[in-house]
Backbone as JSON Lines, residues from 0, in Angstrom:
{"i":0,"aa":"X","n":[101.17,124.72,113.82],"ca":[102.26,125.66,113.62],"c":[102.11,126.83,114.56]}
{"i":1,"aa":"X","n":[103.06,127.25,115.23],"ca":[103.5,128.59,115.99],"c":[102.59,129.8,114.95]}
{"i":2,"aa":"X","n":[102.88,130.72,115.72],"ca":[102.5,132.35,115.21],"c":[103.56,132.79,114.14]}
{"i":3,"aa":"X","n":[104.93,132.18,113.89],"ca":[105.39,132.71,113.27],"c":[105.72,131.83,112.17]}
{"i":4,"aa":"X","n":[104.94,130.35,112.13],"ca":[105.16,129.04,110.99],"c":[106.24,128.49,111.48]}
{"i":5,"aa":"X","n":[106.72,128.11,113.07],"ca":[107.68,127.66,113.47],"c":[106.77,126.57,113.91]}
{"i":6,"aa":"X","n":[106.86,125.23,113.58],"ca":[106.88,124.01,114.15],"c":[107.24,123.65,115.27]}
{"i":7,"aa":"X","n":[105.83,122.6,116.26],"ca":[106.48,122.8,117.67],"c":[107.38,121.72,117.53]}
{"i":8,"aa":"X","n":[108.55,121.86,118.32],"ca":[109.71,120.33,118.5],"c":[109.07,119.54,119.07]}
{"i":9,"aa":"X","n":[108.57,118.27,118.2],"ca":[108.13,117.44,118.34],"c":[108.66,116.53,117.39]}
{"i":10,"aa":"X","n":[109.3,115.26,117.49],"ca":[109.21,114.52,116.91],"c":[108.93,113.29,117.26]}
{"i":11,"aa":"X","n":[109.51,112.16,116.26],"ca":[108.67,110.49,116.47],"c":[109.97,110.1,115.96]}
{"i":12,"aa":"X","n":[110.23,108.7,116.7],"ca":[111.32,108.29,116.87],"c":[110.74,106.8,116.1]}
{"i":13,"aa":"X","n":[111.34,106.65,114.91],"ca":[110.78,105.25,114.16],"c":[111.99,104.31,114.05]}
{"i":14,"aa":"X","n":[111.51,103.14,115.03],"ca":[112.82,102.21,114.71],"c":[112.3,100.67,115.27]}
{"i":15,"aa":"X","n":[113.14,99.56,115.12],"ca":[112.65,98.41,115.68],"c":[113.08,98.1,116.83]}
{"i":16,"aa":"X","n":[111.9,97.37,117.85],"ca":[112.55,96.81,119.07],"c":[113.14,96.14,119.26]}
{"i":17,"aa":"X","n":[113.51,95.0,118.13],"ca":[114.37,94.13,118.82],"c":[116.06,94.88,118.25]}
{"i":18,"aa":"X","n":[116.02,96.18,117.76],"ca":[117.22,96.99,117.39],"c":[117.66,97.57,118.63]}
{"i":19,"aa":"X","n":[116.79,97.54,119.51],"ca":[116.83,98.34,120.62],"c":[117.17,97.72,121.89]}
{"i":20,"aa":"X","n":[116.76,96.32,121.99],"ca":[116.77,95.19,122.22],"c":[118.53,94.44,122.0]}
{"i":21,"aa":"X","n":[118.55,94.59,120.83],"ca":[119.81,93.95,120.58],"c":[121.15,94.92,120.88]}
{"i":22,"aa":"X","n":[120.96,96.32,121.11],"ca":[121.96,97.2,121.71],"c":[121.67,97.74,122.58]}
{"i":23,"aa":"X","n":[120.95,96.39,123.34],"ca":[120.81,96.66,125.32],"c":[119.91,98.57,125.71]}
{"i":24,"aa":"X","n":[119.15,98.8,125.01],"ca":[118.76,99.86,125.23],"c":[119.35,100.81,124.51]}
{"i":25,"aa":"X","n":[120.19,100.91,123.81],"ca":[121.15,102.1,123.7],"c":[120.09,103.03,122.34]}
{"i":26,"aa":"X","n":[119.75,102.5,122.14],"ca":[119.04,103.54,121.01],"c":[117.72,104.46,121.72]}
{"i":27,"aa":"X","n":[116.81,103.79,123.07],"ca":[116.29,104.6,123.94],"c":[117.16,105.57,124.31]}
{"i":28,"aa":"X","n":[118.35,105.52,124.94],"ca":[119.41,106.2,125.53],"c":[119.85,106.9,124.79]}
{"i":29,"aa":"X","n":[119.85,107.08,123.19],"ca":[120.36,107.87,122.38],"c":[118.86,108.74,122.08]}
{"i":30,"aa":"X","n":[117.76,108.52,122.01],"ca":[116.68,109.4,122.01],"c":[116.37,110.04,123.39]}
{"i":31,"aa":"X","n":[116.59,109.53,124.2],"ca":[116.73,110.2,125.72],"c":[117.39,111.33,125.4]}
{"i":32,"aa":"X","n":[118.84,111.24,124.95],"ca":[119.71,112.14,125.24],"c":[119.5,113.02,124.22]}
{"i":33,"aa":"X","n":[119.5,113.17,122.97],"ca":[118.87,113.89,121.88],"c":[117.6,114.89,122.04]}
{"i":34,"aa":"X","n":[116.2,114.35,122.78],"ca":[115.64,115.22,123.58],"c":[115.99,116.52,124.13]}
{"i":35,"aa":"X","n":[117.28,115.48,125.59],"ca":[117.52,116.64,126.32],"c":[118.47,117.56,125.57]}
{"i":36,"aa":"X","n":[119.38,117.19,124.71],"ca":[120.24,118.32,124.02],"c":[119.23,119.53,122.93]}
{"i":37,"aa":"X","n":[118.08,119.06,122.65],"ca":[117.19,119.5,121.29],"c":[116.11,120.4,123.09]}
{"i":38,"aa":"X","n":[116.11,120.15,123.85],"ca":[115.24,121.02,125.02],"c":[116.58,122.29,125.23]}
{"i":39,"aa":"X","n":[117.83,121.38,125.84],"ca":[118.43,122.85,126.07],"c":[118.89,123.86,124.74]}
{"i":40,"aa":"X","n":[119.03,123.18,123.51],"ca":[119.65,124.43,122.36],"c":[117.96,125.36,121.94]}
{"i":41,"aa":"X","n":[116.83,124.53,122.29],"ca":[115.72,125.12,121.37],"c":[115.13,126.42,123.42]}
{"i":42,"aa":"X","n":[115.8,125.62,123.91],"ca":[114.91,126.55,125.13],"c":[113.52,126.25,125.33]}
{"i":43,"aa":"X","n":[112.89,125.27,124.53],"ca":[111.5,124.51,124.87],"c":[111.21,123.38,125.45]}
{"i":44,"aa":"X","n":[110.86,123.59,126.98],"ca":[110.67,122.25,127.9],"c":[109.96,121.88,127.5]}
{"i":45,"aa":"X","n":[108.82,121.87,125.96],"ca":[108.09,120.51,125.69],"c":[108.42,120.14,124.36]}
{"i":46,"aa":"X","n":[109.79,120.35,124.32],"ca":[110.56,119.42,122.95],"c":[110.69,118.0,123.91]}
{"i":47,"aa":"X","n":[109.81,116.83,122.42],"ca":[109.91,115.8,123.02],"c":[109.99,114.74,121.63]}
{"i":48,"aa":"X","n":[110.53,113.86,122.14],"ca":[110.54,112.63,120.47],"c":[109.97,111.35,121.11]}
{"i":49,"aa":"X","n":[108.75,111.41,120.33],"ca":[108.32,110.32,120.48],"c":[108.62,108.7,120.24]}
{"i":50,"aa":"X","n":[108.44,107.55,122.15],"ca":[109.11,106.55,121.17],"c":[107.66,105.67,121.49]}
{"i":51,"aa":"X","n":[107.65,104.28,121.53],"ca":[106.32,103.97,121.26],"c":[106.26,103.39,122.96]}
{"i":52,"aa":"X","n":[107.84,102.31,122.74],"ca":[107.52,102.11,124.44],"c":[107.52,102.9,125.84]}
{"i":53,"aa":"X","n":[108.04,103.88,125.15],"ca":[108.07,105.01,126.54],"c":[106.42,106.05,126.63]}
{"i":54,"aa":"X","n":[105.74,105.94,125.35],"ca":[104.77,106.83,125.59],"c":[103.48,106.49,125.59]}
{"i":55,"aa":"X","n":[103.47,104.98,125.13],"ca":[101.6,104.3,124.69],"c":[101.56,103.64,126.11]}
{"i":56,"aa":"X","n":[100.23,104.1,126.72],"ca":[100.27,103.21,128.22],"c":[99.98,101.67,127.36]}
{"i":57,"aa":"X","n":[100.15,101.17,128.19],"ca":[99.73,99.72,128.19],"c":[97.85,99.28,128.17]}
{"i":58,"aa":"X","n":[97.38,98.7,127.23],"ca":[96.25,98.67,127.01],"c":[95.41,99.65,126.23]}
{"i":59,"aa":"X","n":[96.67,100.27,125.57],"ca":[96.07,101.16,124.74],"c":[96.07,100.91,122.71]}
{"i":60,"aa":"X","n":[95.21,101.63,122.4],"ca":[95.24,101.24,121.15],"c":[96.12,101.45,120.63]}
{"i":61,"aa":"X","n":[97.54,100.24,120.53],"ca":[98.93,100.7,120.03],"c":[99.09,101.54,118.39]}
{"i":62,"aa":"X","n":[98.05,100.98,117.08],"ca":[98.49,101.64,116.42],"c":[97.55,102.98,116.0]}
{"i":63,"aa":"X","n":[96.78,103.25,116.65],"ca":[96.25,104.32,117.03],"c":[96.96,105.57,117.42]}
{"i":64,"aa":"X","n":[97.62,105.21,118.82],"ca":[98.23,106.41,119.18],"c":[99.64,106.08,118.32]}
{"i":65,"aa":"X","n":[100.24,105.84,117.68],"ca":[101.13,105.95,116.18],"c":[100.74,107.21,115.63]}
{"i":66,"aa":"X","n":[99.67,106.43,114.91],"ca":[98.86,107.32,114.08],"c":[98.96,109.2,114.73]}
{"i":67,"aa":"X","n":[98.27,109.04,115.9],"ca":[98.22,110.22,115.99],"c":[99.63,110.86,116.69]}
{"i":68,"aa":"X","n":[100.48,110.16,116.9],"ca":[101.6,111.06,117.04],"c":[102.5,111.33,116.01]}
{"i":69,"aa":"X","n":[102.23,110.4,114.97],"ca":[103.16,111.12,113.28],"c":[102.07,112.32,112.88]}
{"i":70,"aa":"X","n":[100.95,112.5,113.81],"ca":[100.04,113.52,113.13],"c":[100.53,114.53,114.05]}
{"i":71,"aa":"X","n":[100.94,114.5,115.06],"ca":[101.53,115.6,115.9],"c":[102.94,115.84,115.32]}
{"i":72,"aa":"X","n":[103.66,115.12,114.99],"ca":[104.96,115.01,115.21],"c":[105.53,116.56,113.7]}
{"i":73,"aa":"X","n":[106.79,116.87,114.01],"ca":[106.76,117.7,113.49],"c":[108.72,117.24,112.44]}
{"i":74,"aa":"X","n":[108.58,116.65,112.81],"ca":[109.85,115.68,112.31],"c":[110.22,114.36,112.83]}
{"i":75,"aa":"X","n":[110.51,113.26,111.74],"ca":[111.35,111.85,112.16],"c":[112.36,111.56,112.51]}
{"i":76,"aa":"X","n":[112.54,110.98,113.0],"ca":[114.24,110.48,112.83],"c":[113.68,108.81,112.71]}
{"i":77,"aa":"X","n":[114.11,108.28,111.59],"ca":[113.96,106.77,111.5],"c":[115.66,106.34,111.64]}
{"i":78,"aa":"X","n":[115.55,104.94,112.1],"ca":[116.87,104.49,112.86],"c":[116.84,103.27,111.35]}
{"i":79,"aa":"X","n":[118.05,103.42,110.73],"ca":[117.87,102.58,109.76],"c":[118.88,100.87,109.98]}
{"i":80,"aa":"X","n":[118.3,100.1,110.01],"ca":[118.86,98.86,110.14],"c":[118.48,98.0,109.49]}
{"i":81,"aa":"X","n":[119.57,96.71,109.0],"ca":[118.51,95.51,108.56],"c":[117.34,95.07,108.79]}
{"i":82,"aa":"X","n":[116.62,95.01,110.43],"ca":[115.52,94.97,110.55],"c":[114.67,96.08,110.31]}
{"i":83,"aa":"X","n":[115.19,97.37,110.37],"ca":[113.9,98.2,109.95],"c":[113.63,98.65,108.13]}
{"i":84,"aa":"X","n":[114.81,97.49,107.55],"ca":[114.15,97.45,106.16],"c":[113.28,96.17,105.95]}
{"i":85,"aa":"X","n":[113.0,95.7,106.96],"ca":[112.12,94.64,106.72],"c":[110.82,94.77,107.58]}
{"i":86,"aa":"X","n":[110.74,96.15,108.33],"ca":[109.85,96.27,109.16],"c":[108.61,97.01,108.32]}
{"i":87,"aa":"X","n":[107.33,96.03,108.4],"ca":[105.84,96.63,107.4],"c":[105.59,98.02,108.45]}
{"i":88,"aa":"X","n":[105.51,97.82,110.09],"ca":[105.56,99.09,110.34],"c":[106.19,100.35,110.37]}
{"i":89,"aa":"X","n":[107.67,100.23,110.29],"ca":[108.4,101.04,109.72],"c":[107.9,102.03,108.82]}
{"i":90,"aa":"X","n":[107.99,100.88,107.62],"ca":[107.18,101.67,106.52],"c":[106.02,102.51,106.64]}
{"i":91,"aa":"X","n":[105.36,101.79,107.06],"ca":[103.6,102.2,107.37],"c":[104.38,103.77,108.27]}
{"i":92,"aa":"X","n":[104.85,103.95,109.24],"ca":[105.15,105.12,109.96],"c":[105.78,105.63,109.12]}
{"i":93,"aa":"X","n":[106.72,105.56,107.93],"ca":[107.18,106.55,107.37],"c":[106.25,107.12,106.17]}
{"i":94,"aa":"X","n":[105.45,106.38,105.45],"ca":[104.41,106.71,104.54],"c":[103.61,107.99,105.18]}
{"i":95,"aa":"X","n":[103.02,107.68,106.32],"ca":[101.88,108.4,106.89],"c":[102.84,109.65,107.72]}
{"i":96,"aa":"X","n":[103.99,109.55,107.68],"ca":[104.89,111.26,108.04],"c":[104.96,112.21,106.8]}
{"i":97,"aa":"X","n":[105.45,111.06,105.55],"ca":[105.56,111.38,104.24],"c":[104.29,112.55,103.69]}
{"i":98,"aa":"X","n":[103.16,111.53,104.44],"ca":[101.79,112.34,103.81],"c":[101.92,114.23,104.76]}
{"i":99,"aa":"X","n":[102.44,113.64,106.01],"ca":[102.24,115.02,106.54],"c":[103.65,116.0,106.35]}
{"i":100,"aa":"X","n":[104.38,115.55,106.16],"ca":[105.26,116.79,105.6],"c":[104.72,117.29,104.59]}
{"i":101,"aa":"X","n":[104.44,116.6,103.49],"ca":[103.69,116.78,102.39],"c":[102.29,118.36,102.49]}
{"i":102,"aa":"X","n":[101.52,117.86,103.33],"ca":[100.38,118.79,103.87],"c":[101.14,120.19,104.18]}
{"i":103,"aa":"X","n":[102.68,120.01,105.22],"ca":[102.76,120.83,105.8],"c":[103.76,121.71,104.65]}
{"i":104,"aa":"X","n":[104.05,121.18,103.5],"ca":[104.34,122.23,102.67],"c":[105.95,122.06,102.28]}
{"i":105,"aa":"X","n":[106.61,121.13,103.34],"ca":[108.23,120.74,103.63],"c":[108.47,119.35,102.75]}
{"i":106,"aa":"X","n":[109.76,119.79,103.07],"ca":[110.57,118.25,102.14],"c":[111.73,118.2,103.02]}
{"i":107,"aa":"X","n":[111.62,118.75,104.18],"ca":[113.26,118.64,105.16],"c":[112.88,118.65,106.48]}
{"i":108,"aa":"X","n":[111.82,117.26,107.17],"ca":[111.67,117.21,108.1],"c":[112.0,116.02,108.84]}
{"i":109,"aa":"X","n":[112.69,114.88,107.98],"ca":[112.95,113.41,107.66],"c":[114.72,113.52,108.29]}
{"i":110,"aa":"X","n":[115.26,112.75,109.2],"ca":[116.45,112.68,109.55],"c":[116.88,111.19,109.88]}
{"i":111,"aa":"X","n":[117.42,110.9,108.71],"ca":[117.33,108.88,108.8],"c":[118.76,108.84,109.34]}
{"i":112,"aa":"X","n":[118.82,108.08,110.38],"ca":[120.22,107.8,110.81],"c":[120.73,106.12,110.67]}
{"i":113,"aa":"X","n":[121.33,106.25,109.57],"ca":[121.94,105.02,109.4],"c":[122.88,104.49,109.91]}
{"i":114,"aa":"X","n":[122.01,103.16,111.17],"ca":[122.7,103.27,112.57],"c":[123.36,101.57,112.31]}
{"i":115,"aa":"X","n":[123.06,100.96,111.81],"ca":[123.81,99.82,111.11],"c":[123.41,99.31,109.47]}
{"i":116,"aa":"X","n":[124.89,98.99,109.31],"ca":[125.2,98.69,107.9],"c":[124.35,98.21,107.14]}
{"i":117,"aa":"X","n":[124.17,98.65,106.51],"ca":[122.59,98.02,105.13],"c":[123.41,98.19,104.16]}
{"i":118,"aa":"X","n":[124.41,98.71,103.52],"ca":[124.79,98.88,102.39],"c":[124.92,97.81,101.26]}
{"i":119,"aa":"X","n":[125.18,96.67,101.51],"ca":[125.56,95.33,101.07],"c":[124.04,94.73,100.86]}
{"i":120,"aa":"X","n":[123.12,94.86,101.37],"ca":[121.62,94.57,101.0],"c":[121.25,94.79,100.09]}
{"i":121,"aa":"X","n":[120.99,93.68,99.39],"ca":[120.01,93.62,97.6],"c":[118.67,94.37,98.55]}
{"i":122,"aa":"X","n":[118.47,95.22,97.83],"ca":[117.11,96.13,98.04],"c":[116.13,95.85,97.14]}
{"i":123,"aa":"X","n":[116.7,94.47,96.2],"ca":[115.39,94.0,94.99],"c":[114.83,92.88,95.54]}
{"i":124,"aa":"X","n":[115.57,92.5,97.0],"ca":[115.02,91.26,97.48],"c":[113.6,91.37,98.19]}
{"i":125,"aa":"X","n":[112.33,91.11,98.36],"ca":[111.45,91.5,98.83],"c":[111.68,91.22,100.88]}
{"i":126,"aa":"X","n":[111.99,89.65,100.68],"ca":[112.71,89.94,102.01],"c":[113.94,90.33,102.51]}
{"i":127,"aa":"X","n":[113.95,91.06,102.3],"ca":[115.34,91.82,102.58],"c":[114.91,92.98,102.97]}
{"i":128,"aa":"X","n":[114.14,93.72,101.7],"ca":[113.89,94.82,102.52],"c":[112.43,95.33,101.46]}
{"i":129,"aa":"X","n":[111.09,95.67,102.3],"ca":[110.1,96.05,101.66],"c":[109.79,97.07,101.1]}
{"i":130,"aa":"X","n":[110.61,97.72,100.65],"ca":[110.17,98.92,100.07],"c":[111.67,99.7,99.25]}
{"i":131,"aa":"X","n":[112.17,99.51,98.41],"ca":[113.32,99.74,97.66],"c":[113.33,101.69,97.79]}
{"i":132,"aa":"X","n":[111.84,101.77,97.61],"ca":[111.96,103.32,97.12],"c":[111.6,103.92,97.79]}
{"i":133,"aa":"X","n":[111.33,103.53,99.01],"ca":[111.21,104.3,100.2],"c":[112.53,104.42,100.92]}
{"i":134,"aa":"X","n":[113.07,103.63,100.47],"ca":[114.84,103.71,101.03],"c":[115.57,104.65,100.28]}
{"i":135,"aa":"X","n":[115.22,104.39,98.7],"ca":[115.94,106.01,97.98],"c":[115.19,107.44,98.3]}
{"i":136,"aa":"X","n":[113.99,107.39,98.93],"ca":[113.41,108.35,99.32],"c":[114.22,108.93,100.27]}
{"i":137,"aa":"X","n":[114.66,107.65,101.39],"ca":[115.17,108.41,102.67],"c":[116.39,109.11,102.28]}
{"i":138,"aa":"X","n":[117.16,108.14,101.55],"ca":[118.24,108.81,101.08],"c":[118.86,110.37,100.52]}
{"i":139,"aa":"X","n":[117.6,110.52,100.21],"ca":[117.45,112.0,99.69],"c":[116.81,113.37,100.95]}
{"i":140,"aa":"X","n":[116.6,112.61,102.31],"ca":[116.93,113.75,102.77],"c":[118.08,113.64,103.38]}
{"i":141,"aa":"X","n":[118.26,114.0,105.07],"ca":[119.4,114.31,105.67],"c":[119.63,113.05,106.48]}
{"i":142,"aa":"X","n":[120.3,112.39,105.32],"ca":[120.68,111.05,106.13],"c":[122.06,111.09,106.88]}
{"i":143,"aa":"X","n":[121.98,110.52,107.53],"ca":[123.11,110.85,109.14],"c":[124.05,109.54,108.81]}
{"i":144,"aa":"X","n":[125.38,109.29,108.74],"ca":[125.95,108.08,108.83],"c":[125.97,108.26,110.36]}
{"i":145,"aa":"X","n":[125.05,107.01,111.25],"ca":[125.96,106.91,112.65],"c":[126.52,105.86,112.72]}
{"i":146,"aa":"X","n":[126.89,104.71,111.74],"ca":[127.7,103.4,112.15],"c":[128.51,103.59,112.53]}
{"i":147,"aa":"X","n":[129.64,104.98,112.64],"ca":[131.01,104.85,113.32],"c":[130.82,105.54,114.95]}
{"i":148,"aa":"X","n":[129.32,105.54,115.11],"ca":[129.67,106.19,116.6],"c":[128.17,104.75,116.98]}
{"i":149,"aa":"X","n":[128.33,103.58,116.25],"ca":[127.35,102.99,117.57],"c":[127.65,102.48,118.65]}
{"i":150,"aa":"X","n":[129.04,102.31,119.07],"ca":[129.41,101.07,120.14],"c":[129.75,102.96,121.46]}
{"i":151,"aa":"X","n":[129.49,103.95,120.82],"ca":[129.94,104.87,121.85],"c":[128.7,105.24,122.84]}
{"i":152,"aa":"X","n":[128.96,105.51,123.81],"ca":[127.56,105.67,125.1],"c":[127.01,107.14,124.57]}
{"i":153,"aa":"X","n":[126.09,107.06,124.52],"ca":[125.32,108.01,124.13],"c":[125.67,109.17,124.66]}
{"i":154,"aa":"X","n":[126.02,109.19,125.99],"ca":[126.38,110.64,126.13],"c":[127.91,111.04,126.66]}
{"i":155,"aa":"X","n":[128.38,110.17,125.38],"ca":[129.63,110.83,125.29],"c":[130.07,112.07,124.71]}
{"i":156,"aa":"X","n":[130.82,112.37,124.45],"ca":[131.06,113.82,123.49],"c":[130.76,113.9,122.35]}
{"i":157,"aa":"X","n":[131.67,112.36,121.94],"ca":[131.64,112.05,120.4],"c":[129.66,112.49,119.88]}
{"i":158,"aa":"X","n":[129.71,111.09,120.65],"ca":[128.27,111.25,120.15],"c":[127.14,112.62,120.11]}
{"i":159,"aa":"X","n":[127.3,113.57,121.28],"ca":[126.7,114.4,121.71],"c":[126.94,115.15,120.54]}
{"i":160,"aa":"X","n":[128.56,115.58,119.78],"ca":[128.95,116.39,118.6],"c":[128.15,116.23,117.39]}
C-alpha cells in the first residue's frame, strides 16, 4: 500500500485461453486497452493488469508466478464464460485473490465481467460449472454485463465508455 493506503494499480486479468482463443485475441485486446485507459485516467505509467501469456517467460514456473502476481495484484477482473465456470484454475486464482482482499481489509476489489452468456447454466451441475458459490460470490461484487458489447473492437467508443 502507498503512504496514503492507496493501492498500487495493479491488477490480474483471470480468464481462459481458449476464450481468448475463440475471440481471435480480442479479450488480450480488451486488457491491452483497459491498461492504457486505467494509465492515462490514474496518471501511473506502472498501472498494469496482469495476463499470464503476456507476462510468464517461457520456462518459467507457470503456477508460481500466478501465485505471486494475485499476491501483487491489487484487483481482478475475471472474464466470466462457460469455460471459465469450468476452469479448476480459474477458481484456484479467484480463491487465493479472495484470501488477499480479505488480508487487505476490502470487499470491492473483484470486477467480474460477464463476457458470455452463462445464465441458462445449471450451476448444480458439477460439470458445468465447479464451484456454484463462488459464482454467487462473484455476483455480489461489481459485476459488469459485457455480452452486449462483445462482437465490438475493443477500442471503439462503445466499448472504451
Amino acid at each position: 500500500m502507498g503512504l496514503n493506503g492507496e493501492l498500487p494499480p495493479i491488477g490480474f486479468w483471470s480468464y481462459t485461453r481458449i476464450d481468448d482463443q475463440g475471440a481471435a485475441g480480442w479479450l488480450t485486446a480488451l486488457r491491452t486497452q483497459l491498461t492504457d485507459i486505467l494509465k492515462m485516467r490514474t496518471g501511473d505509467r506502472m498501472t498494469s493488469i496482469f495476463q499470464d501469456t503476456q507476462a510468464i517467460p517461457y520456462g518459467s514456473k507457470w503456477f508460481r508466478e500466478i501465485q505471486d502476481a494475485l499476491g501483487q495484484s491489487s484487483f481482478l477482473i475475471p472474464i466470466i464464460t462457460p469455460t471459465f465456470l469450468r476452469s479448476e484454475f480459474c477458481f484456484k486464482e479467484l480463491a487465493i485473490f479472495r484470501e488477499r482482499q480479505e488480508q487487505l481489509g476490502r470487499d470491492n476489489l473483484i470486477f467480474p465481467l460477464h463476457y458470455v452468456d452463462t445464465d441458462d447454466i445449471d450451476l448444480t451441475r458439477k460439470e458445468r460449472c465447479l464451484d456454484p458459490d463462488a459464482v454467487a460470490y462473484l455476483k455480489t461484487h461489481h459485476w459488469i454485463d459485457f455480452r452486449p458489447l462483445e462482437l465490438h473492437e475493443p477500442t471503439s467508443a462503445t466499448v472504451r465508455r
